[in-house]
N, C-alpha and C positions, 0 to 999 in steps of 0.2 A: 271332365271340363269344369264340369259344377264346382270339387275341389278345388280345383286351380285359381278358379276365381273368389271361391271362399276367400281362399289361402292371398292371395293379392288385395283382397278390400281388409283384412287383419294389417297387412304389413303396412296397408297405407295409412288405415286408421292409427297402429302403432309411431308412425313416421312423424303422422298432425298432432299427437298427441304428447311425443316430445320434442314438437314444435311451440306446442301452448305452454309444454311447462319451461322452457328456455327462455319463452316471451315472458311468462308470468315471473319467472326468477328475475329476471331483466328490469320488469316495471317495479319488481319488489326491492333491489339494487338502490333505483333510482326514486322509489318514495323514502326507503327509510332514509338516503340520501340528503333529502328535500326536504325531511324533520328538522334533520341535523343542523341544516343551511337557517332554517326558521328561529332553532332554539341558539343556535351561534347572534343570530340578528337580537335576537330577544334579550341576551347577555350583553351586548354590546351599549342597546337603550337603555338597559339598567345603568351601567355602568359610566356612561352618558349625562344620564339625566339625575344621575344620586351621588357620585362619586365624589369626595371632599374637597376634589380641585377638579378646574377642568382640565382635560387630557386629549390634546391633539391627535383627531381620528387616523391621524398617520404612523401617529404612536403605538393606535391599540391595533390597525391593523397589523405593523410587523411584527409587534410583538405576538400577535393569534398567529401569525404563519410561522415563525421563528418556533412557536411551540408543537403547529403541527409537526415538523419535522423530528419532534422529542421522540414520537410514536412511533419513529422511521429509525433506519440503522443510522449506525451516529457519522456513517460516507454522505448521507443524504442531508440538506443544506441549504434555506435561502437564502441569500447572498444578499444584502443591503446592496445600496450605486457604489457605496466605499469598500468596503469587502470586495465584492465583485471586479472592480478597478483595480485593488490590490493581486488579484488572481491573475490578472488578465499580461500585471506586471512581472508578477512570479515567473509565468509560460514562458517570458523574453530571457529569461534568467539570470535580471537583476535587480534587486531587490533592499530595504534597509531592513537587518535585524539581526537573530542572533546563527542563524541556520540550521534546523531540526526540522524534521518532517512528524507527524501528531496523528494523533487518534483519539475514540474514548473506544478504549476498551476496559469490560468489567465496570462500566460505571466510571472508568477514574482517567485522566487525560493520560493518556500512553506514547512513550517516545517511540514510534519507529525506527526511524535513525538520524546520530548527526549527519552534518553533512560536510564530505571534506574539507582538513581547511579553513573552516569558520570557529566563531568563536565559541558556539557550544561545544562544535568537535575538543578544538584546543583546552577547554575549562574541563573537559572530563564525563561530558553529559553520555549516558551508555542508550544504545537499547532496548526497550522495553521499561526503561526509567520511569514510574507514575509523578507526573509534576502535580503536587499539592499544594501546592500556593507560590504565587507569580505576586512577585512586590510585596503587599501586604494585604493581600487580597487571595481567600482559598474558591480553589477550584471546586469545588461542590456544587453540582449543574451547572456549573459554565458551559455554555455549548461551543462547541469544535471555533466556530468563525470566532465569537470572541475572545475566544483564549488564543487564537492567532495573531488576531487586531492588537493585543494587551502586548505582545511576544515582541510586535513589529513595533519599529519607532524610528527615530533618528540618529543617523551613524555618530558615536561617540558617548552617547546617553546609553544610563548606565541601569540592569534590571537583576534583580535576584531571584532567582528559582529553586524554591523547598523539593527537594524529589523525594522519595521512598525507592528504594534498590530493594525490590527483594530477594534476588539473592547472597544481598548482606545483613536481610534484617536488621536495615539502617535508615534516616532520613539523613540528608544530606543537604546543607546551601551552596549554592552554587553563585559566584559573585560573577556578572559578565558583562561584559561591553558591547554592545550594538558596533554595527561595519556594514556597509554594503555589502550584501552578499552574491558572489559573481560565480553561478552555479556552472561547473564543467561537467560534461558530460565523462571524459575519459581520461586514466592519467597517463604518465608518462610512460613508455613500455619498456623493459630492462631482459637483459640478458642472463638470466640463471645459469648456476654452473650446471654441466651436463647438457649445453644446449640448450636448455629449455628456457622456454621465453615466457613472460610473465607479463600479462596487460588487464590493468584494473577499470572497470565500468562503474564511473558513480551515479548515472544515471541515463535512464535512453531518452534522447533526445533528435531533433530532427537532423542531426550531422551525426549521427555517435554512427551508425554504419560506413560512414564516408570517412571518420577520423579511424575506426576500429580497422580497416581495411590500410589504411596508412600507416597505422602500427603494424601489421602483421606485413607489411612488407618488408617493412626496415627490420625487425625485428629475423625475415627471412635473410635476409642481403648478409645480416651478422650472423648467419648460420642457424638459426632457431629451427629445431628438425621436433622438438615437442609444446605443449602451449598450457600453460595455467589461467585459467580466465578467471578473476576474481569480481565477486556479485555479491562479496560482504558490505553489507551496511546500502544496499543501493535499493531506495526506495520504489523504485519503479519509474514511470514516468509516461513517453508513448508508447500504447498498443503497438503499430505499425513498424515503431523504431526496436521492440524487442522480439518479432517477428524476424525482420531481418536479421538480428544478430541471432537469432536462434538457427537461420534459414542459410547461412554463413557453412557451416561445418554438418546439415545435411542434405541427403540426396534429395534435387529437387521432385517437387510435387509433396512430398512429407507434411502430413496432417502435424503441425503444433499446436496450436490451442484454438478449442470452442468455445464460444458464448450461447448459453441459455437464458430465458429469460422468458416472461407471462405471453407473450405475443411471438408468432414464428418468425418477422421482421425483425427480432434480437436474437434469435439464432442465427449465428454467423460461425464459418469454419474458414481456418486463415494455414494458409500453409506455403511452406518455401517457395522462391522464385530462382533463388542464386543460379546463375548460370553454371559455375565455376566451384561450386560450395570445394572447403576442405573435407572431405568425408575420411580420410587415412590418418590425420597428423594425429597422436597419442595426444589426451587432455581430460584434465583435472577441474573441477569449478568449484569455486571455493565461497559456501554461504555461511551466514547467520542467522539471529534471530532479527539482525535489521535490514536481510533482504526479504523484498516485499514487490509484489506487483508481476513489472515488468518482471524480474528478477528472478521471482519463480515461474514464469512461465517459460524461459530460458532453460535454467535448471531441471525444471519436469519433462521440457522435452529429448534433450540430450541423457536426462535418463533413462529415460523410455525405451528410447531405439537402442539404449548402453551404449552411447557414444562419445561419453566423457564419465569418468570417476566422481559421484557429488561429496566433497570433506567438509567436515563441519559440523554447523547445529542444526537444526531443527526450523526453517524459515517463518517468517513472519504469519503468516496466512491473510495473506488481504489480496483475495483473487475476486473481486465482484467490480463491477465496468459504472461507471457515472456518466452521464449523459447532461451538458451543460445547457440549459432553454434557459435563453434573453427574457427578459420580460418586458411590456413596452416604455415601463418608467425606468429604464435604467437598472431596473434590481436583476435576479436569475435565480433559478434554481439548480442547485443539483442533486441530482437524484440517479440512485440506484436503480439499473434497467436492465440487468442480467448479472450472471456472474460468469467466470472462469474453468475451463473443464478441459482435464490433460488430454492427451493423445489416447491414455489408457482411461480415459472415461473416470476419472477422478476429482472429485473438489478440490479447488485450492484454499478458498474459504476458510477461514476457522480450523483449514488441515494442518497448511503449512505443506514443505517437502518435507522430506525426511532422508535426510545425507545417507550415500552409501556407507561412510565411514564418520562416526563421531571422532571431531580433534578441538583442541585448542579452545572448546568454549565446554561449560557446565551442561550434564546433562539434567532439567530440571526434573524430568519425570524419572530420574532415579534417586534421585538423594531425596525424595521424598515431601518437596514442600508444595505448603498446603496453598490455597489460594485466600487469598485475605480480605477482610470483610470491608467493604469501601468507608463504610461510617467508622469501624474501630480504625481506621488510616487518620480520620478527621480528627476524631475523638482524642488519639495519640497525640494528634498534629497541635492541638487546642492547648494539649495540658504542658507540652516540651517549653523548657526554657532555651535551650539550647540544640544546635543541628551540629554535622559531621563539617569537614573542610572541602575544600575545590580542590581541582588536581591539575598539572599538566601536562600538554601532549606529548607524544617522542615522535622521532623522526622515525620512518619506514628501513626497518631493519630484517629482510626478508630470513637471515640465520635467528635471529629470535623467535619467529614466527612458527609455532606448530604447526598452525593447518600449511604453512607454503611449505616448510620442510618437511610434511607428510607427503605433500603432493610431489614434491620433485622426488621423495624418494621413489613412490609407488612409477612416477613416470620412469626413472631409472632404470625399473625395476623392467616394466612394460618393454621397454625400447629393448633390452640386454633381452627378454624372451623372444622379441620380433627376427631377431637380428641370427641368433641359433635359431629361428624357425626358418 
């Protein structure tokens, strides 16, 4: 009895003990904290009271918060009342500019993808393109929102964009036109030979299930007995709306994608509802390096269960979740509050998918190139008299298209084995 009670006053003193040091960790969180906040305050008086001009404390505060963000992934973002406004008209999805979706990766502002249809698509802009200077003005720590702001303007007014392509080890200008940009979710859906039916996703949005369902009908009515789902170049968009299209073609209750994240309130697990999903029809999904988001969480789950063929490249990797918080003057932030995580317990992050089959695009981690130093880009960029030329777009020609005619053949192929089985 003696032991047992020993044994009980150890586990309890053990229990207070890393109670104290939880609390003391806690108070040591929030002093060094409370330094920070002091010597933040202490820089600001300086700069206040000594500065060679005065400088409106509205100024210096966005600016300190615009810089905390530097220290943050470059998804995470205070938004000015303008920025923020501009966002808010993005969502509605229409917009004045040139139409590219952005990033900084590696330091250097990175195209995700164009976006159909618009005038960067049409000028030639590719993705993963590093834009190096917007006008006459280099991107060298611009951060994400202004090099959006700069991008954005008024339909007709005209902007130039220096990119670097590296896998042409080239710079390039790009001469473009600003246009309203009137962002569609889906495009038209077309009837491939062999039955198979072909429907492109440019992005998930809150009708792209209700429109995607409308294409596969029509598309069934005209005999569509296989499906190519294309998710190249499709930046992503809503959680919920890429959920559905994923939840479409499998058996309902099917784990698609988790979110992780510092707090177990950001762990969330979302999984199909479809009453009716397609789970039999043969299909194909066809990525790149400018699908992203939504786009791979689509594609990682139908590979998962092997319930479509992935052709292509190598996906974007931007699987981490943004959480928008108002602020009360108008401004907001966003900020990174989990990330992305397959069915099979996989990052998407910084992974990317990775195609069943490479088609129709470069593989970069074969041919061997190297990744390139952000300041020898500038430094290049500084001494060049001269850039590459603009290109233009062509029309949707699915027999010129490797990845679409990989896909139909392999579905060919699929249907002709089902059929002897």
């Amino acid at each position: 009895m003696r032991k047992r009670t020993v044994l009980l006053v150890i586990v309890l003193c053990g229990c207070f003990l890393v109670s104290l040091a939880a609390a003391s960790s806690g108070r040591n969180r929030k002093n060094d904290l409370f330094k920070q906040v002091v010597l933040f305050s202490d820089v600001l008086a300086i700069i206040e009271n000594n500065y060679v001009e005065e400088v409106p404390s509205k100024d210096l505060i966005y600016g300190a918060l615009k810089g905390i963000f530097f220290s943050l992934d470059p998804h995470s973002q205070f938004l000015d009342a303008d920025t923020y406004n501009d966002l808010k008209v993005h969502t509605k999805g229409k917009f004045g500019g040139i139409g590219i979706e952005v990033t900084i990766q590696d330091g250097l502002l990175t195209v995700i993808t164009p976006i159909e249809d618009t005038p960067a698509w049409k000028a030639g802009i590719k993705p993963l393109d590093r834009i190096v200077k917007i006008d006459s003005e280099i991107t060298r720590d611009m951060s994400l929102s202004d090099a959006v702001k700069k991008m954005r303007g008024r339909p007709g007014d005209k902007i130039t964009l220096t990119v670097l392509r590296e896998s042409e080890k080239k710079l390039l200008e790009f001469k473009i036109t600003r246009d309203v940009i009137k962002i569609k979710d889906i495009g038209k859906p077309a009837l491939l030979e062999g039955s198979i039916g072909y429907v492109r996703l440019v992005e998930f949005r809150e009708n792209t299930i209700k429109n995607l369902n409308t294409s596969l009908e029509d598309l069934t009515r005209r005999g569509a007995n296989a499906l190519i789902l294309d998710l190249r170049n499709n930046p992503g968009g809503l959680l919920e709306s890429s959920v559905e299209v994923a939840g479409k073609f499998l058996p309902k209750g099917s784990l698609i994608v988790y979110t992780k994240g510092r707090m177990n309130k950001q762990d969330l697990k979302f999984f199909s509802s479809e009453d009716y999903p397609l789970v039999k029809l043969p299909m194909a999904v066809l990525i790149n390096e400018g699908s992203a988001s939504g786009s791979e969480i689509v594609a990682a789950a139908l590979q998962h269960y092997k319930r479509a063929i992935i052709i292509g490249a190598k996906s974007f990797g931007k699987g981490s979740v943004q959480t928008l918080i108002p602020l009360r003057d108008g401004t907001a932030v966003k900020l990174t509050t989990s990330r992305y995580f397959t069915p099979g317990n996989k990052q998407i992050h910084g992974q990317g998918v990775i195609p069943d089959i490479f088609a129709g695009e470069k593989k970069k981690e074969k041919e061997g190139l190297t990744t390139i130093n952000k300041e020898d880009v500038f430094e290049e960029l500084e001494l060049r008299k001269e850039a590459g030329s603009s290109f233009e777009g062509n029309e949707f020609d699915y027999r010129k298209d490797e990845q679409v005619m990989r896909a139909v053949d392999l579905l060919k192929a699929l249907k002709f084995y089902q059929q002897k089985q």
